[in-house]
C-alpha positions as CSV (number, residue, x, y, z in Angstrom):
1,X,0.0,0.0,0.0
2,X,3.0,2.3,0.8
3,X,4.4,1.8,-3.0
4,X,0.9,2.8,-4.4
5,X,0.4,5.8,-2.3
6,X,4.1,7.0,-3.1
7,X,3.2,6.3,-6.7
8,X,0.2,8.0,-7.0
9,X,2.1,11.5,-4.9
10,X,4.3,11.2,-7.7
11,X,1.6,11.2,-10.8
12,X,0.6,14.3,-9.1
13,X,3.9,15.7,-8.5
14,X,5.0,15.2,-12.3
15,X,1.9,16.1,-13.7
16,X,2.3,19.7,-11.7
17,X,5.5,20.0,-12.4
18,X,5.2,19.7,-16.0
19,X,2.4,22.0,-16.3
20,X,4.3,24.7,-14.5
21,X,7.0,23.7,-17.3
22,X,4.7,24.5,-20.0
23,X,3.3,27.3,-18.8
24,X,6.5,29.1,-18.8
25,X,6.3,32.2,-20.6
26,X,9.4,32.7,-21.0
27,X,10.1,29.2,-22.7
28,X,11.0,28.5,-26.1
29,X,8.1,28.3,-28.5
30,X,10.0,25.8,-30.4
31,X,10.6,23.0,-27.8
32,X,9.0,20.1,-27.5
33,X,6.4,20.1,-24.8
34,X,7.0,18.0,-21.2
35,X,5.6,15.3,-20.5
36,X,5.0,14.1,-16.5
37,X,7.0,11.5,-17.3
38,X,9.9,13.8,-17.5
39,X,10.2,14.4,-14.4
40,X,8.6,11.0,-12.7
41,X,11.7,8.7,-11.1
42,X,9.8,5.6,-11.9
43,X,10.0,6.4,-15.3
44,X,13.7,6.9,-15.5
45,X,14.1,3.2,-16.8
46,X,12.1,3.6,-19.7
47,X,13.6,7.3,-20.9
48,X,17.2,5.1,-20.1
49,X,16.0,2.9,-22.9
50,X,14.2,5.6,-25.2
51,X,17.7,7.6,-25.2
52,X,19.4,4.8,-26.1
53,X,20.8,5.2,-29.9
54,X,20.4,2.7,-32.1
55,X,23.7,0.5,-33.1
56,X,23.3,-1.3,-36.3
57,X,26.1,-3.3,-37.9
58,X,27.7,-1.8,-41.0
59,X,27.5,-5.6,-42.5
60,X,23.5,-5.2,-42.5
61,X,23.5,-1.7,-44.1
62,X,26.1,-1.9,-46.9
63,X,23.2,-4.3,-48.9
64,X,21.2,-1.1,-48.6
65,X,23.4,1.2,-50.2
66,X,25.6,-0.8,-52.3
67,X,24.0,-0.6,-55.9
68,X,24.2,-3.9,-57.6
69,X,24.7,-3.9,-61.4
């Protein structure tokens, strides 16, 4: 019960915290807008991995851009 009620302070937390973000006047009208999960720690994980860039072999791309004739 303690993890759900810590949860849920924190769904509130982030979701106030990134309405303050984007209420910013003073922000850039060009950048992206935040999300609560910006600034939630539970989500850390999951930005971790959406950060992440992708590696792929050069072996898989040069049948992409090698022409054959």
């Amino acid at each position: 019960m303690a993890a759900g009620r810590k949860r849920v302070a924190w769904d509130q937390t982030a979701s106030l915290m990134a309405t303050i973000v984007n209420a910013n006047p003073f922000r850039d009208a060009k950048a992206k807008l935040a999300q609560p999960r910006d600034f939630h720690p539970d989500h850390a994980a999951e930005r971790a991995e959406a950060d992440k860039p992708l590696v792929v072999p050069l072996s898989v791309l040069v049948p992409l851009l090698v022409a054959k004739t």
